[in-house]
C-alpha positions in Angstrom: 152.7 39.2 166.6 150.1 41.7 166.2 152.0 44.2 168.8 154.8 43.9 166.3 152.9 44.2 163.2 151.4 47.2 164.8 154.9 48.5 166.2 156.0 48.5 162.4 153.0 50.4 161.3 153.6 53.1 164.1 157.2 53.1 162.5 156.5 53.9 159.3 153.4 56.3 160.0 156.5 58.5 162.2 158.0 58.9 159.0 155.4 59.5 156.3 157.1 61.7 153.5 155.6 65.3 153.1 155.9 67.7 150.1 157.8 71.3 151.2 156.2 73.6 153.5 155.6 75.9 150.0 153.9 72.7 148.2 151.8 72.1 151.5 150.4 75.4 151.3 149.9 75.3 147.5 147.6 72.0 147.7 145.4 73.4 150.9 144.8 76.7 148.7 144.3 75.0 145.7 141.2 73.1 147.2 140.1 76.1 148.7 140.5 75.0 152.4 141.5 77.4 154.6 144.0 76.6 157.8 141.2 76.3 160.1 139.1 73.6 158.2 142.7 71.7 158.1 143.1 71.6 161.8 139.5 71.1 162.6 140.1 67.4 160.7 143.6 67.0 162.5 142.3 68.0 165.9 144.8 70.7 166.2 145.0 74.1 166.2 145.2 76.5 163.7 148.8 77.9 164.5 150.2 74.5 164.3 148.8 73.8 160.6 150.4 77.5 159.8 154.0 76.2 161.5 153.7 72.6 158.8 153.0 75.1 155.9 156.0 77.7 157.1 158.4 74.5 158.0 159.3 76.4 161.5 157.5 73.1 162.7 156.9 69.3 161.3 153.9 66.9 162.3 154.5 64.1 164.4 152.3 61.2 164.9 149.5 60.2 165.0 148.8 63.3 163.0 151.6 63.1 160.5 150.1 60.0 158.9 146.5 61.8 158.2 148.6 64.8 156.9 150.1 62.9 154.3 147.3 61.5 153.1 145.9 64.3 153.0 148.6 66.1 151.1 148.6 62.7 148.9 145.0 63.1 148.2 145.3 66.5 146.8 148.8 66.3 145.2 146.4 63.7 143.3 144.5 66.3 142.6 146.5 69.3 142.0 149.7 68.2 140.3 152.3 70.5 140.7 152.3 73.4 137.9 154.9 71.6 135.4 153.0 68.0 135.5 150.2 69.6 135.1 149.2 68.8 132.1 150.0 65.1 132.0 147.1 62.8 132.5 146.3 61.2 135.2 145.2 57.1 134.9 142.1 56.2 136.7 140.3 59.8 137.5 137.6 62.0 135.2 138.5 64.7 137.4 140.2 67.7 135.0 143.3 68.7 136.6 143.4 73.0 137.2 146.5 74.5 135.6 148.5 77.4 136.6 148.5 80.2 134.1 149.2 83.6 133.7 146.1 86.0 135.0 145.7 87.2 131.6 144.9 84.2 130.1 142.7 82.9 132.3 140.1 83.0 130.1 141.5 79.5 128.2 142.1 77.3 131.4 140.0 78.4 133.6 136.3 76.6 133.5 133.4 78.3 132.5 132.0 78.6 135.8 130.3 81.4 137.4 132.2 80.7 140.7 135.0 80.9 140.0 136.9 82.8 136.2 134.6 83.2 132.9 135.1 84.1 130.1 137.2 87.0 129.5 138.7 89.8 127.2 142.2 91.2 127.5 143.0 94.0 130.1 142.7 96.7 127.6 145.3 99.4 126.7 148.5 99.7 126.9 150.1 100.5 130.7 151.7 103.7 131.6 155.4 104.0 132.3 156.3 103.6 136.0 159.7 104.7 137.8 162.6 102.6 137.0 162.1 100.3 140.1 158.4 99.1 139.3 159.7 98.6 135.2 162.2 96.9 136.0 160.3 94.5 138.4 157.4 94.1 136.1 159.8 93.0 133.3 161.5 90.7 136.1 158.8 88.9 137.2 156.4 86.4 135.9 152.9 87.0 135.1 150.1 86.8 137.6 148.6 83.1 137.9 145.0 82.0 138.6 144.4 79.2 140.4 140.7 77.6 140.2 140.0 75.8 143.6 138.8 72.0 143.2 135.0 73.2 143.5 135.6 74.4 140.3 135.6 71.0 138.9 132.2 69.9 140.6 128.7 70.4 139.4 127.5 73.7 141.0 124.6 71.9 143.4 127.2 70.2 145.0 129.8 72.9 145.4 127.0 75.3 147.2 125.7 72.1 149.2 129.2 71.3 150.0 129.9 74.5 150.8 127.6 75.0 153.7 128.2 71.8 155.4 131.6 72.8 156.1 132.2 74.9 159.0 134.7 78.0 157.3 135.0 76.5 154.4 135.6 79.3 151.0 132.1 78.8 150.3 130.6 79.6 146.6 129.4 82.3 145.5 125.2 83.6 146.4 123.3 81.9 143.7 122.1 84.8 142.1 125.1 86.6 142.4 126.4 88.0 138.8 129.9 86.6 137.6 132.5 89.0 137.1 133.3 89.2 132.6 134.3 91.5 130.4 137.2 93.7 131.2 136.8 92.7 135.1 136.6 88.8 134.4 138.8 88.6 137.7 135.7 90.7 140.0 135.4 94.2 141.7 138.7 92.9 144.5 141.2 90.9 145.9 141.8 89.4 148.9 146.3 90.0 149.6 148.0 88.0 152.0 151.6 87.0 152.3 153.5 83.8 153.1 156.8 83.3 155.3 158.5 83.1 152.0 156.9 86.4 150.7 154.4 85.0 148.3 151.4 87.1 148.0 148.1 85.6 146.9 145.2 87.3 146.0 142.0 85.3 146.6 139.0 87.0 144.9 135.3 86.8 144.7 133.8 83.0 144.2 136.9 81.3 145.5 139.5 82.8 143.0 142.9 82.5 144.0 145.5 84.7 142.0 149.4 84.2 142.5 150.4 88.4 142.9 153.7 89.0 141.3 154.6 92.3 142.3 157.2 92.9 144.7 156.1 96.7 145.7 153.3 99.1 145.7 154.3 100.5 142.6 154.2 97.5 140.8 151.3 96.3 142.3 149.5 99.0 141.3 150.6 98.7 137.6 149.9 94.8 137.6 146.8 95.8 138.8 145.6 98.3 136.3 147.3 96.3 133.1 147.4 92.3 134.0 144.8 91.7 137.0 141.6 92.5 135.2 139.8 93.7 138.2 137.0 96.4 138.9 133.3 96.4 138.1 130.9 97.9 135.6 129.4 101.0 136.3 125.7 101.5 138.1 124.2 103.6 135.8 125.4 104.4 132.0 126.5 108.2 132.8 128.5 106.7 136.0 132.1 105.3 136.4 133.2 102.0 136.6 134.3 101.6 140.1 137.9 100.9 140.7 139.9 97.9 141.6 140.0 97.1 145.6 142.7 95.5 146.9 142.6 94.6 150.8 146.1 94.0 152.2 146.2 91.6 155.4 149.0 92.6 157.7 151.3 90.0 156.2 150.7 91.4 152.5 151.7 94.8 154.3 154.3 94.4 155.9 155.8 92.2 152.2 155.1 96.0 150.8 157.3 97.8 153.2 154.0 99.1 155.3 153.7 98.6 159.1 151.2 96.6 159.9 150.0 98.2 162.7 150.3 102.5 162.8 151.2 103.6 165.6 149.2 106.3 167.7 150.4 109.2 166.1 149.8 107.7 162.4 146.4 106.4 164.1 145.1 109.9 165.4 146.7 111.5 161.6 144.8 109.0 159.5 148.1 108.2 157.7 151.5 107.7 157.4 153.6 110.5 157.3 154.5 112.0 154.2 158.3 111.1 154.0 157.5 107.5 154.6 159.3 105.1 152.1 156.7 103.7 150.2 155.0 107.0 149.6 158.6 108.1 148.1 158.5 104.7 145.8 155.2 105.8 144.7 156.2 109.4 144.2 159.3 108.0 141.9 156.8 105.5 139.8 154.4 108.8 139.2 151.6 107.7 141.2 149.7 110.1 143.2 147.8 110.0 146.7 144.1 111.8 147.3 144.0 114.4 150.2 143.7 111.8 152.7 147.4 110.4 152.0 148.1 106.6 152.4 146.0 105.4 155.2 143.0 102.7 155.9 141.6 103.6 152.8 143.5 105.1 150.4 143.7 105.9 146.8 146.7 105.3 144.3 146.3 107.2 140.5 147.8 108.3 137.9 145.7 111.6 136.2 143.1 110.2 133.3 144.6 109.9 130.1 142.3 109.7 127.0 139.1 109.5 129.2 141.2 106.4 130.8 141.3 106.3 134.8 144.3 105.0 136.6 142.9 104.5 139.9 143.1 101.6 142.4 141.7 101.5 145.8 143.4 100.1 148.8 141.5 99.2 152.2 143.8 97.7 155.1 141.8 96.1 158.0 144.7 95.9 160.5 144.7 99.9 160.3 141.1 100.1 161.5 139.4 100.0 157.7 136.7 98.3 158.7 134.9 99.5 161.6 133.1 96.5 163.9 130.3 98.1 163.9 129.3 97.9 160.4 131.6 95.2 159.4 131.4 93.0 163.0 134.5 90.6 163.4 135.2 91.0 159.0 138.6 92.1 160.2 139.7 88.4 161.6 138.6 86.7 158.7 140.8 84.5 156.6 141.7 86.4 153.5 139.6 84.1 151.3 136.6 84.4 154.2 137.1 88.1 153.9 137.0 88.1 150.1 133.6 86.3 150.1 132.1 88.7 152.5 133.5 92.0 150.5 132.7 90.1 147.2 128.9 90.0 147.9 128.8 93.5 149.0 131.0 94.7 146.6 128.3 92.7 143.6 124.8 93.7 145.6 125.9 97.3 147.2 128.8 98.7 145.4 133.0 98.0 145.9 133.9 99.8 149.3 135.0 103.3 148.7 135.8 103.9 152.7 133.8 103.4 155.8 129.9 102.2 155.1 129.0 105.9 155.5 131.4 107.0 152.8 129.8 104.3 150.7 126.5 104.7 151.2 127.0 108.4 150.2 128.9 107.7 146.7 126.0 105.0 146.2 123.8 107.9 145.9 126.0 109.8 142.9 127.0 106.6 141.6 123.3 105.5 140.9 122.6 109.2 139.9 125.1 110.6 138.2 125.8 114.7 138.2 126.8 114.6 134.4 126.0 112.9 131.5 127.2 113.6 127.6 125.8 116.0 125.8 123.9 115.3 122.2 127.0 116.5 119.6 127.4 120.0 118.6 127.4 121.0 115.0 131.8 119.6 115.2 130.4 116.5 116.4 131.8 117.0 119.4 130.3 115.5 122.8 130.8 117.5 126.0 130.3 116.7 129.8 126.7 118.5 130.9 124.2 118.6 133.7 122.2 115.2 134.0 118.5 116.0 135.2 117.3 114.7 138.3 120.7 114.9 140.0 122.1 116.7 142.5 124.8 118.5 140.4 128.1 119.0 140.6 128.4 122.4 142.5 127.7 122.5 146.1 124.7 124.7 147.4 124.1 126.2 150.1 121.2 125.6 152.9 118.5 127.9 154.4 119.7 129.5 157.7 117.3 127.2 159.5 119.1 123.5 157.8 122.2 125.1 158.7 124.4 123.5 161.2 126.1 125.3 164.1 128.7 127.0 162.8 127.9 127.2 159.2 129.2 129.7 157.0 125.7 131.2 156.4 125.4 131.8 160.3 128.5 133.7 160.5 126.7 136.7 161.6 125.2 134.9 164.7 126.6 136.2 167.9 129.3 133.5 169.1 127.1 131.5 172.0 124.1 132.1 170.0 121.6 128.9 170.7 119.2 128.3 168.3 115.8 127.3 169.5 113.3 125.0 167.6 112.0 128.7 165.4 115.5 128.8 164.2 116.9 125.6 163.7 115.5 122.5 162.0 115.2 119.9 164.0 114.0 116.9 162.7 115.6 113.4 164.2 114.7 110.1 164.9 112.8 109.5 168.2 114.1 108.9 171.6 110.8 109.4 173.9 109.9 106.8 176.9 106.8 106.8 179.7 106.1 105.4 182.5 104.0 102.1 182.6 100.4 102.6 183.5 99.1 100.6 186.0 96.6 98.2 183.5 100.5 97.6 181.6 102.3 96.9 185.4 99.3 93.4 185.2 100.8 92.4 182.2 104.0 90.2 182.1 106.2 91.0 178.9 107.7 93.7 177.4 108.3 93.1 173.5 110.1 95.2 171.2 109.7 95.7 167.4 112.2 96.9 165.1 111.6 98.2 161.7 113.8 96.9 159.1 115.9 99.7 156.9 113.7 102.6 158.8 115.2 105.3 156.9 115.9 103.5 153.4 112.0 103.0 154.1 111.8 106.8 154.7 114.0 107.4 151.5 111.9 105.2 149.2 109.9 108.3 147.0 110.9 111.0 148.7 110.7 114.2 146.9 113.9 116.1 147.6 115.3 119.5 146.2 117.3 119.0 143.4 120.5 121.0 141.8 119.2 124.7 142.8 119.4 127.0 146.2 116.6 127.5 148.1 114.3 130.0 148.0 112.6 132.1 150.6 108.7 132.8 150.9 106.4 134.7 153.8 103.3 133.5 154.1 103.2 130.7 151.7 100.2 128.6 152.0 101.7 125.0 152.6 101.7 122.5 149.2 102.4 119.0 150.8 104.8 118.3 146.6 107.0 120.6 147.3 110.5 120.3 149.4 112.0 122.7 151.7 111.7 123.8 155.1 108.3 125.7 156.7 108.0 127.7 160.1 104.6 126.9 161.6 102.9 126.2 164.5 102.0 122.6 165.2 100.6 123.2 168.8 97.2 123.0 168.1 97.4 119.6 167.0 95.6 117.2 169.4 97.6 113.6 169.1 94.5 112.8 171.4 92.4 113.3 168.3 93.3 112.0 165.0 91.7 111.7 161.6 92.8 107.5 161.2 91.3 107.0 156.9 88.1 109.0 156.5 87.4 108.9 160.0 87.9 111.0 163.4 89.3 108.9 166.2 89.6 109.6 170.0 92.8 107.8 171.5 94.7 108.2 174.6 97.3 111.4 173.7 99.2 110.9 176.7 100.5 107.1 175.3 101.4 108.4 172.5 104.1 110.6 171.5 104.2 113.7 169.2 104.4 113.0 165.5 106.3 116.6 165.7 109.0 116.4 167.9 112.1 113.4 168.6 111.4 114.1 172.0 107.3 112.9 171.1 107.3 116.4 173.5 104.3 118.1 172.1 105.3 121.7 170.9 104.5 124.5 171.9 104.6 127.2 169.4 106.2 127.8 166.0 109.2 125.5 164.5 110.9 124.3 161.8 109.6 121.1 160.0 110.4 119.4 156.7 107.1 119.1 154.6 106.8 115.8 155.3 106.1 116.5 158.8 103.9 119.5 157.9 102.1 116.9 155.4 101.4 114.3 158.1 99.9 117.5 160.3 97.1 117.9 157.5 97.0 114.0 157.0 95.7 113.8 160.3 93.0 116.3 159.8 94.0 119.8 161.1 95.2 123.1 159.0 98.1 125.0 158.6 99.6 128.0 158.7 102.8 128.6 157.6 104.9 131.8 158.6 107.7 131.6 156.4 109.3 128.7 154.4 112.8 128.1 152.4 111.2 125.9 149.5 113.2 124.4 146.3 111.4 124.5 143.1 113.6 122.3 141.4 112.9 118.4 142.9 112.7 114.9 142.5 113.2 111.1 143.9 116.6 111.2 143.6 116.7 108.6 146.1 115.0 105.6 144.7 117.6 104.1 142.8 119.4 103.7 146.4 117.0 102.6 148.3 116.5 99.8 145.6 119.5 98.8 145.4 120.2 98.4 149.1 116.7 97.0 149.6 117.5 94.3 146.8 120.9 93.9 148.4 119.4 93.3 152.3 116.1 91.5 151.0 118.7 89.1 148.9 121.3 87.9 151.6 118.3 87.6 154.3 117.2 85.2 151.5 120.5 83.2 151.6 120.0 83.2 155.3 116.9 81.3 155.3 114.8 84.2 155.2 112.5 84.5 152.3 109.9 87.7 151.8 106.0 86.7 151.8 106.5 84.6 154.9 103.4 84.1 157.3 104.1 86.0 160.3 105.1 82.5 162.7 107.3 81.1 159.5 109.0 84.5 159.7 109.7 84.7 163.7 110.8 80.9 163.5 113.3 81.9 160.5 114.2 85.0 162.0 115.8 83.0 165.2 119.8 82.4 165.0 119.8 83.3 161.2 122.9 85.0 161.0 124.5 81.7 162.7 123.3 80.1 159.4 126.1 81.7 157.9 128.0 84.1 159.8 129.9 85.8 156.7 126.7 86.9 155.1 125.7 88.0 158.5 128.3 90.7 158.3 127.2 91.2 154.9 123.7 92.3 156.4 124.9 94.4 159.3 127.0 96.2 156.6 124.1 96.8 154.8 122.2 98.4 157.4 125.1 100.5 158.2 125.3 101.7 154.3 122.0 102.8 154.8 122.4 104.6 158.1 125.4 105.5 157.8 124.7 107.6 154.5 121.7 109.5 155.6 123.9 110.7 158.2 127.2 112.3 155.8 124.2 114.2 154.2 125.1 116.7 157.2 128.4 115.8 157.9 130.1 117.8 161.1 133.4 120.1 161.0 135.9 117.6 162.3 139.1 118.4 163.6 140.8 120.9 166.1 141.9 123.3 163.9 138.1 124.5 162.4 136.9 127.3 164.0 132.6 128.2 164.0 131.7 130.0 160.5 134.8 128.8 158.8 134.2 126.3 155.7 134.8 122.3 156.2 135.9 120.1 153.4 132.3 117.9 153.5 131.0 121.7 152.9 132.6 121.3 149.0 130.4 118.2 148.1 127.2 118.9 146.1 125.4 116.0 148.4 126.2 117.7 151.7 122.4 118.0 151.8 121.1 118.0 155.4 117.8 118.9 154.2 117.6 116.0 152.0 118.5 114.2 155.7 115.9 115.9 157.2 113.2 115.0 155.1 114.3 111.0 155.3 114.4 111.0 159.0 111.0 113.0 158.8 109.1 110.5 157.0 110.5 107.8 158.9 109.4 109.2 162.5 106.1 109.9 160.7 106.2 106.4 159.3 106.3 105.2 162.9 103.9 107.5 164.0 101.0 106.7 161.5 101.8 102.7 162.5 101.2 103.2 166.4 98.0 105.1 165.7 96.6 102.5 163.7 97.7 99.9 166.1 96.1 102.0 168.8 93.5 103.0 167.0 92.1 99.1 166.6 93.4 97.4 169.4 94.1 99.9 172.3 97.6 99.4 172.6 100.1 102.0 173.2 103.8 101.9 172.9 105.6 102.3 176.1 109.0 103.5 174.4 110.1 104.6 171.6 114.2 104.6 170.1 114.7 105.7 166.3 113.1 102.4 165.2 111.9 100.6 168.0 108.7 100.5 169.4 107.7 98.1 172.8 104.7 97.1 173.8 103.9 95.8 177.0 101.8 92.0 176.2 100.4 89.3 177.8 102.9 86.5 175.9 106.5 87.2 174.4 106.0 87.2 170.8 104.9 90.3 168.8 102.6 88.1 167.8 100.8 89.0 171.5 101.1 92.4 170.0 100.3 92.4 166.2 96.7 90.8 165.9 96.7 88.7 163.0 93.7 86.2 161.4 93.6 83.3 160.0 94.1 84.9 156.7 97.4 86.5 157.7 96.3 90.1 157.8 96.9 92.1 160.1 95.7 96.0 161.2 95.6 98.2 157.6 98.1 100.4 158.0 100.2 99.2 161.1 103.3 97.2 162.0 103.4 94.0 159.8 106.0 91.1 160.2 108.6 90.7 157.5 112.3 91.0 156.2 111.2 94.2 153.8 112.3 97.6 154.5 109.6 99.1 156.6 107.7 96.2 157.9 109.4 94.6 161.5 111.2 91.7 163.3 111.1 90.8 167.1 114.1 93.1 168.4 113.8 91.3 172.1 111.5 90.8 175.1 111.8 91.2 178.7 109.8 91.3 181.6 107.7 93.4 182.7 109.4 93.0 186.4 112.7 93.7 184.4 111.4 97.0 183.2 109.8 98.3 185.8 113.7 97.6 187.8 114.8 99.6 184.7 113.0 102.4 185.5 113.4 102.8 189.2 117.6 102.4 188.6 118.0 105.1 186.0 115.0 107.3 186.9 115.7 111.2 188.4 115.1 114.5 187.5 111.6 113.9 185.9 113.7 112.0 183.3 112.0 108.7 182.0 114.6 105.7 181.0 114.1 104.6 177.7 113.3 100.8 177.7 113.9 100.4 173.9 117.6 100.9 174.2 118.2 97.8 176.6 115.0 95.6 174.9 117.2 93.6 172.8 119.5 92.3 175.4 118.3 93.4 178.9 121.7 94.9 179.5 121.8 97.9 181.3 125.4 99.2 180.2 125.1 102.9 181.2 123.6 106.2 182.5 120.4 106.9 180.4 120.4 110.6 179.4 118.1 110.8 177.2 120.0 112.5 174.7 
């Protein structure tokens, strides 16, 4: 009888009754559980959870019946939008309503994670083209949707959160919730359904039904319903603009490919006829100079001081580049909102590629202009903010100059500058053979610094607003930017001042404070002062022949470096890696951290690319075939194309590491081996740096020398290998007197290419 009984069960279980496809959907978003969270419970894949949701496909059994129950569960839940607001017998749990975006502010909880509080739009939108009007007055308003860990006590949303495997998680604990005018957060999240649908999912699990049915309208919805943007970073600055990030579905529901193709790949853009550019060109909407591609902007010129601006980012044309933003790209659109979210709230909203944001940090945090006291009408006007860069561009010394620079138009044609021509100052890439005592040992351990050059940034004193200007025989002041032409060659490295005192150390294991190359030079060059500063720090005089020196200076880089400090020291936190660890606590948290949470991993390898990545536009390169040498290039027109400003950054941070192997040297004996930009190895008798970096029983370490932790400028493990390993290293890539640099293939052991040294 029990065959039969469960004969009937199977019978009934084949034909459990499901909502639509559209309702299936609704109820999965609505508890903020993406597809792959659903099929990880059903044991199926993700594709086939997308097919129930798009009714190309229906569940059978046995999964059918867990579906439904599912889908019961949450309809529970999540009543659909006109039963809403009837009450539900038996559960305390409020019931989320759908409502139009702009009045969010009354149904939506007061939670941090998801909507607060919030004040209308502001003004009145602009007219669009006949095609967008029409829509917006066709279409219903934007609706929020407030995910079910809305309803929950915050502990258990954020515990809940991490004990699901992809799950929307909440919102960093200390990070600010979107109010005001941008109650809605810096972004949204755009993705399509088989029907059309676009959702918007924002920052803290927000989920926004998008109305708009083109770009044009999107756009205006944007700028007069969706409440989206952020406050600006410093009270002369801008508010920063809404981002909306299209997935290739939300594209392609805009009339955009989503995919280019080569030709609009190697352009940057579509082409200039396409048909959504001619929608936008009928609604009065404008494109920047770089047209409609991965990044593009969408505005409308300011009207009473009022910008019309939104930003677009589209990953499936190659926005976000792996090596800053990793695998961000693949994300689920709500995955990819949190990850954006968090570096939108701690860095800034994405302007472009980390370089490109990194760089508008800088004026963001430190604005050109600021408004003037008022005149005897009363009358405020726009004028130059001290301690900025400005808002003309100025010219460098001959020696700053890049090849091909306007200024050295007068060079012949295959001129080469040597080092008493051209400043050179760069990040290290020098290497050595092992010495015999190092060949007994059995490890090789690398150390990396954390944020070397935001390190190198932090008070730097920089020229400001004003050119250059040109001195003969200056005698050297360590405060004062610029560039100086001396001769470092009589420096010994063998003998250093190290405090107060003269030290004799091995100067063939270490290499040149002077030179990337650590090649010790041999007669007159360019240096930053910083360089020239560490030269008298360790004890010898100078002579300058000549210098290009700026009066006019200050730290017009510490705003930045704090804020991508605070940004990179917070989401290590959130990782499981606090500041003020003791050095074995740190190493232990340190191992598989970013598996901890893999989306705020990206977030910290974004991070590090802001910060590299915009110490490197200050000197920004001619691009392009069409530039000839000594013509003008379009990065020439910014006032922070600044590559002495770069220059002194990466001098202090190869001076940085400099002064830290001489201490370590200096009170232990040991010598780096290799040396790459940050990295430093050691060869050592165990596998931790802890068999490099002596440390008591108090925690302290050498004054002065490498130091374990997650702040910018002290180090983490970066790998270790054998000493067998390297010395097969060598051998393989060795020829021409050229010496392989070990630090480059540390972290893995993975020998990928030809070292050149370069």
């Amino acid at each position: 009888m029990s065959e039969l009984f469960d004969a009937v069960d199977a019978l009934v279980a084949s034909r459990s009754p499901l909502p639509p496809p559209a309702e299936r959907r609704r109820l999965r978003q609505a508890h903020a559980l993406t597809l792959d969270e659903v099929a990880a419970a059903l044991q199926v894949r993700r594709a086939t959870v997308g097919g129930w949701e798009s009714g190309k496909t229906e569940p059978r059994p046995p999964e059918r019946e867990a579906y439904a129950r599912l889908l019961e569960q949450l309809a529970t839940l999540y009543p659909a939008p006109e039963s809403a607001g009837a009450e539900q017998e038996g559960t305390a749990v409020p019931q989320p309503a759908v409502v139009p975006a702009a009045q969010a502010t009354a149904a939506a909880p007061p939670t941090p994670l998801v909507s607060p509080p919030t004040a209308s739009a502001g003004g009145a939108p602009d007219a669009t083209g006949a095609e967008a009007a029409e829509e917006s007055a066709s279409t219903p308003p934007a609706a929020v949707r407030t995910p079910a860990a809305a309803s929950r006590p915050r502990a258990e949303r954020v515990s809940q959160g991490s004990r699901r495997p992809g799950a929307t998680k909440a919102a960093p604990a200390n990070t600010p919730a979107p109010g005001g005018v941008y109650a809605h957060g810096p972004l949204l999240v755009l993705d399509a359904d088989v029907e059309r649908n676009v959702t918007g999912y924002g920052v803290g699990g927000l989920i926004l039904d998008v109305p708009a049915k083109s770009l044009p309208a999107l756009v205006e919805w944007t700028l007069t319903e969706a409440q989206l943007g952020a406050e600006r970073l410093h009270g002369s600055g801008k508010d920063a603009d809404a981002l909306l990030v299209l997935t290739e579905a939300a594209c392609e529901r805009y009339g955009l490919p989503g995919q280019l193709s080569e030709s609009e790949r190697l352009a940057g853009r579509l082409p200039e006829g396409h048909k959504v550019i001619k929608q936008l060109e009928r609604a009065d909407w404008q494109l920047t100079k770089r047209g409609l591609g991965p990044w593009a902007r969408i505005y409308r010129p300011a009207q009473g001081g009022r910008r019309q601006c939104v930003q677009l980012c589209i990953p499936s044309w190659r926005a976000l580049d792996g090596r800053a933003w990793g695998h961000a790209a693949q994300l689920e659109p709500a995955e990819l909102a949190r990850v954006l979210g968090v570096y939108a709230t701690r860095v800034m909203t994405p302007v472009g590629s980390a370089a490109v944001t990194g760089l508008q940090l800088m004026t963001a945090l430190n604005p050109p202009t600021r408004a003037s006291q008022p005149d005897s009408d009363g009358r405020r006007h726009s004028e130059h903010r001290p301690g900025s860069l400005g808002t003309q561009p100025v010219d460098p010394a001959p020696c700053e100059a890049t090849d091909g620079h306007p200024v050295l138009a007068d060079l012949p044609r295959f001129h080469v500058r040597g080092p008493d021509e051209k400043l050179f100052e760069e990040a290290y890439d020098w290497a050595r053979d092992l010495t015999d005592a190092e060949c007994m040992k059995r490890y090789l351990v690398g150390l990396d610094v954390n944020l070397s050059f935001a390190a190198g940034a932090n008070g730097a004193v920089v020229g400001l607003a004003t050119p250059p200007v040109h001195v003969t025989r200056p005698a050297f002041d360590p405060a004062l930017p610029g560039s100086w032409l001396v001769d470092l060659s009589h420096v010994d490295p063998s003998r250093v001042k190290v405090g107060k005192q003269w030290r004799d150390l091995d100067g063939d294991l270490l290499p040149s404070p002077f030179t990337p190359t650590g090649q010790r030079p041999t007669g007159p060059a360019w240096y930053a002062t910083p360089t020239v500063a560490y030269a008298v720090e360790l004890g010898y005089d100078v002579a300058p022949v000549e210098a290009w020196v700026r009066r006019e200076s200050g730290r017009f880089l510490d705003g930045w470096y704090k804020r991508l400090r605070d940004a990179y020291v917070a989401t290590m936190a959130e990782l499981g890696v606090g500041e003020k660890l003791p050095p074995q606590e740190f190493l232990t948290a340190m191992d598989g951290y970013k598996s901890r949470d893999p989306e705020l991993g990206i977030v910290v390898d974004a991070v590090k690319m802001t910060v590299k990545g915009g110490i490197g536009k200050l000197r920004e390169k001619a691009r392009g075939g069409g530039w000839k040498p000594g013509q003008a290039w379009p990065a020439l027109a910014r006032p922070t194309w600044r590559p002495d400003i770069r220059a002194a950054v990466i001098s202090r941070a190869r001076i940085n590491m400099h002064r830290k192997m001489v201490a370590l040297a200096a009170a232990t004996g040991q010598y780096p081996v290799a040396v790459l930009s940050d990295c430093a190895v050691y060869a050592a008798d165990g596998p931790s740096p802890l068999d490099v970096l002596p440390y008591d029983a108090d925690g302290k370490t050498v004054p002065g020398s490498f130091r374990l932790g997650v702040s910018p400028g002290m180090v983490k493990h970066e790998g270790t290998q054998s000493v067998l390993w390297g010395a097969n290293v060598l051998e393989q890539l060795a020829g021409d007197g050229h010496v392989a640099n070990l630090a480059r293939y540390i972290k893995t052991g993975e020998v990928t290419a030809k070292d050149t040294g370069e």
